[in-house]
C-alpha positions, 0 to 999 in steps of 0.5 A: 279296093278290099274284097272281104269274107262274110259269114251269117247264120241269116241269108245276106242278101246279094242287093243289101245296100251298103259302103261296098261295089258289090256282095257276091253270094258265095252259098247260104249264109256266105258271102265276099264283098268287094269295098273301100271301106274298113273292116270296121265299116263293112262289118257294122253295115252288114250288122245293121242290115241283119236280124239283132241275134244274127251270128256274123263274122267279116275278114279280110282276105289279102289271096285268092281261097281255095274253094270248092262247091260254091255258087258258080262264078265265085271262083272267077269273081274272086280271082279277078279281084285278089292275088294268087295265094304266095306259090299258087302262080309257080305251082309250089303249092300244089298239095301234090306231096300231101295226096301221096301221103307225104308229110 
């Protein structure tokens, strides 16, 4: 199963039918998809599922994001679908050297 990113200048809305399990509603316009289907596929679905001029834009995400001020739940709903990010889990990334000014 994939979890994909999408972005819309229109709302996508949480129930719009589709070739996925399900579309989380991340903020206005933003949105995660968990699905089986290709990029190509997700990414055509929502299209069609949107006003013609509508902006769009759909990725696949492989780790968990950083985020902050989403819906609640996003964080919960994303990490229980997608790894940690490469260091996230032993604490390497932690940005602690870039808060103190570091290079």
């Amino acid at each position: 199963m994939s979890v994909y990113l999408a972005w819309s200048s229109s709302p996508i809305a949480q129930g719009v039918a589709g070739p996925w399990v399900e579309v989380r509603s991340l903020a206005p316009g933003l949105a995660a998809l968990e699905s089986d289907a290709s990029l190509s596929r997700v990414y055509h679905e929502l299209k069609w599922s949107l006003p013609e001029d509508t902006a769009l834009m759909v990725a696949t995400l492989h780790d968990r994001p950083k985020l902050k001020g989403l819906s609640p739940g996003s964080t919960t709903w994303l990490r229980d679908r997608l790894p940690a990010a490469t260091g996230e889990a032993t604490g390497e990334a932690t940005g602690e050297h870039e808060r103190e000014g570091g290079q």
